[in-house]
N, C-alpha and C positions, 0 to 999 in steps of 0.2 A: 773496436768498431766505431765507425765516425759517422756514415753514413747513415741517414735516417729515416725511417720507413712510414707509409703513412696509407695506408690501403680507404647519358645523353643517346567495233567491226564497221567499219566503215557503213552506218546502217545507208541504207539507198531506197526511199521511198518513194515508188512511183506513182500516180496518180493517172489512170484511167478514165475519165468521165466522156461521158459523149452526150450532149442537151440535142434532142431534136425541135426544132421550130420551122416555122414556116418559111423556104428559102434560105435558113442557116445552119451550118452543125458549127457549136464551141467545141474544146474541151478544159481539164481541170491542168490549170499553168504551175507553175513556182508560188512556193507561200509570199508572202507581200506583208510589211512592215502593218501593225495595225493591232487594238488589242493587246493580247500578252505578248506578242511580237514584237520587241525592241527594235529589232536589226532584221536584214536577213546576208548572209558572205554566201556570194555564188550558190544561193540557192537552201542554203542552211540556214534554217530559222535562230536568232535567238531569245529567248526568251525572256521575262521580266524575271521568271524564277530562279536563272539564272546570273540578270544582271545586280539582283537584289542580295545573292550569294556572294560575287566578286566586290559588290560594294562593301561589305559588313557592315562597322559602324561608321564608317567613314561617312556617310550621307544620312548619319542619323542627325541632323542638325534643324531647326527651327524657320535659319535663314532659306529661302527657298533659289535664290542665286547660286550660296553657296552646296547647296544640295544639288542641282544640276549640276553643276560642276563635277562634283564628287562623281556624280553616273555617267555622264560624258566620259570621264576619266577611267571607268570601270570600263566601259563598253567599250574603247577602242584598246584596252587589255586586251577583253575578250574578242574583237575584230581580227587584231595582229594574231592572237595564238592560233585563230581557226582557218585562217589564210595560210601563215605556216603549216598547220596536221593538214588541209588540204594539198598543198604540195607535197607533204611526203606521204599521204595515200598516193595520191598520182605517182608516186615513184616506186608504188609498193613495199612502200617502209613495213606496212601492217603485219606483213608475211615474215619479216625479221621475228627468227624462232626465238631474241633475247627478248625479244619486247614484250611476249605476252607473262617471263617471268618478271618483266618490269612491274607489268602491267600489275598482276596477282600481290606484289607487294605492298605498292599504292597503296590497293585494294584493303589491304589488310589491315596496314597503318592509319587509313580513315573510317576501320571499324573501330580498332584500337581505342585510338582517340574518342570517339562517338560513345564506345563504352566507357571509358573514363569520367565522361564528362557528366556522364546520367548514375554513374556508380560510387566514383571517391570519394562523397560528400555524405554519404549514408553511412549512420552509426558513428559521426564524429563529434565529439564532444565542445559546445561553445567554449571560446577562449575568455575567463574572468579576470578580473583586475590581481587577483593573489596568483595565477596562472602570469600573468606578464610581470609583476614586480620581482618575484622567484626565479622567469629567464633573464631580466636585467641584472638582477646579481650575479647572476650566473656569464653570463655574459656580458662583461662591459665593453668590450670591442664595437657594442652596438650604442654604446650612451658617453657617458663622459671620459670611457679610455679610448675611443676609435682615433684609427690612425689612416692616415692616407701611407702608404709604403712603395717603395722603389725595389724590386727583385731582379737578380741575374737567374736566368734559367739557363738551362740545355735540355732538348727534346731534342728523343729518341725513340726507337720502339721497346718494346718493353723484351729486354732478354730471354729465352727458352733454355740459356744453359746454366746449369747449378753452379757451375766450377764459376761463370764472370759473374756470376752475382755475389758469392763470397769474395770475389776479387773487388767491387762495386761496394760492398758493404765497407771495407779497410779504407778507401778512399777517405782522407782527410778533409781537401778544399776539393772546389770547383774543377781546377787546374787538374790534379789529379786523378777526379773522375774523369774527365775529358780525355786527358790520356788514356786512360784504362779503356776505355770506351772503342775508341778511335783505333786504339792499338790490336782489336779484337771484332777487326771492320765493323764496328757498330756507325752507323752516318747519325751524326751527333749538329742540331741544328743551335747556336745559342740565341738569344736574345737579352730586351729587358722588358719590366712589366710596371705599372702602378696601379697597385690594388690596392680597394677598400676596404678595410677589415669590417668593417657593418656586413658585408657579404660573406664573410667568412663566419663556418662552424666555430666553435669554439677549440675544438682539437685542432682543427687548421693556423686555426690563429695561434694556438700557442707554441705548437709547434715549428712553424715561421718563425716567429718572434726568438725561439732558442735557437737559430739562427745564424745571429748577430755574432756569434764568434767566428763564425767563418766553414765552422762544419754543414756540409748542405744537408738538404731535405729530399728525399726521394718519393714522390708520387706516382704514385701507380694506377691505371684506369683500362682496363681490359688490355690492348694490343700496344697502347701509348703510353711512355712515362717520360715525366720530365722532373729534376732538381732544379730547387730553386737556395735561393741564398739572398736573405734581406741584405739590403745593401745601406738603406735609410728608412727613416719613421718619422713622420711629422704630426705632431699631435692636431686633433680634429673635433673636438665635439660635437656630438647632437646637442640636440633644446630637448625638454624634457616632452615636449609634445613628439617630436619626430622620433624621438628614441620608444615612446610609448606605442607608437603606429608602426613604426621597423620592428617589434618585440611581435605584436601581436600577426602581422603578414606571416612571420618568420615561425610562431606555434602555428596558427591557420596550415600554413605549406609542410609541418613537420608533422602535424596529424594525419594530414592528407597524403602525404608521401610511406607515410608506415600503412598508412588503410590501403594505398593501393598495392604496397607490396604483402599484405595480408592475402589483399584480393588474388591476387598473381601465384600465391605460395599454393593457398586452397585449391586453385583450378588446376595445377601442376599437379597436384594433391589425387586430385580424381582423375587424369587424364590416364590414358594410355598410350604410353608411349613406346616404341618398339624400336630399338636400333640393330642398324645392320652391321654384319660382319666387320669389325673395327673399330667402330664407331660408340662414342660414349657421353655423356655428358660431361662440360670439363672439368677440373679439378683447379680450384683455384690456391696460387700459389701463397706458400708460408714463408714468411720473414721471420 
């Protein structure tokens, strides 16, 4: 075996009023820019709590030129998108029966998110100076051994049949997978790549790095896989301050990546989950 394996309602508010006065009746018009009212598009207010959303940090700034600018910038974002959804309400886009599961997942992803943000950080342990000197040894891809690198890949999707993956695993070079692949209608895209091993796990990296003789690397990631094959390595070092702050980001996000998939395992944990006729959780595949 050569191959090698390595497991992201259209609301419509009408207003009613009727003032009586002497020789007049008004009534109540279209909202008007004014107060929390930014903008208003054809009749649609927007809000400051809105433009202050689209802004983030971008107009977090001192300079106050440069701060209008930044909301200028935000608000004709939000101008352009709401002229567009208005156009395709008018065309009764809203009624498209894809949209509302569009809609529903949005939805989901910016709970997700929302919960992540107020959640991952609880129960995680500060990162110490014996905590970071312990990842740089472990890791010198990140301090005096990093390497800027040049890879050949081929992306693909990831095989369902046992028989071409035994076939896939014999593959010696690149060339050969490629064959293999191709020959067993797989649509095989190649490229090149240059990555920085500061980015890379330490299994990724060494794994890459063995390499160099010309037997590829096979990655796997749900429905995509791609081989890769170092082709160059150029030595790179950090300074010892930047190796020290790439050490520590790098525990910070590796705590926080296990706490959330703790968090995720737990709630899977208590759910009830009911599948239908066929239907299963998947089984993820063994190399």
């Amino acid at each position: 075996m050569s191959v090698k394996f390595l497991n992201a309602r259209d609301i419509s508010v009408s207003c009613a009023g009727i003032l009586l006065m002497v020789g007049s009746v008004s009534g109540c018009g279209s909202p008007k820019p004014g107060g929390q009212t930014v903008a208003v598009v054809n009749g649609e207010p927007i809000t400051q709590a809105q433009l202050n959303a689209e802004a983030g940090d971008t107009a977090n700034t001192r300079d106050k030129t440069k701060r209008q600018t930044a909301l200028n910038a935000a608000l004709d974002a939000i101008v352009a998108r709401k002229i567009v959804a208005q156009a395709a309400r008018e065309q009764g886009l809203e009624k498209d029966p894809g949209l509302q599961l569009e809609l529903d997942k949005i939805k989901d992803l910016a709970l997700i998110r929302r919960f992540l943000e107020l959640n991952a950080k609880t129960g995680i342990s500060a990162v110490s100076d014996t905590d970071i000197n312990n990842f740089l040894s472990q890791n010198p891809q990140l301090a005096e051994a990093r390497k800027i690198i040049d890879v050949q890949k081929l992306e693909f999707a990831t095989p369902s049949d046992p028989s071409l993956m035994e076939k896939i695993k014999v593959a010696k070079t690149m060339a050969e997978l490629q064959q293999v692949l191709e020959a067993n209608g797989v649509k095989v895209t190649p490229s090149q790549s240059k990555l920085d091993t500061a980015s890379m796990s330490p299994q990724l990296y060494k794994a890459i790095m063995t390499t160099a003789g010309g037997e590829p690397l096979m990655l796997i990631e749900g429905l995509n896989a791609q081989a890769v094959l170092l082709t160059q390595a150029l030595d790179a070092p950090l300074s010892n301050e930047k190796s020290i702050q790439l050490a520590k980001d790098s525990l910070q996000e590796e705590r926080m990546t296990k706490r959330i998939a703790q968090q995720i395992q737990s709630l899977r944990g208590a759910a009830k989950i009911e599948y239908g006729p066929g239907y299963a959780a998947p089984v993820k595949p063994k190399f």
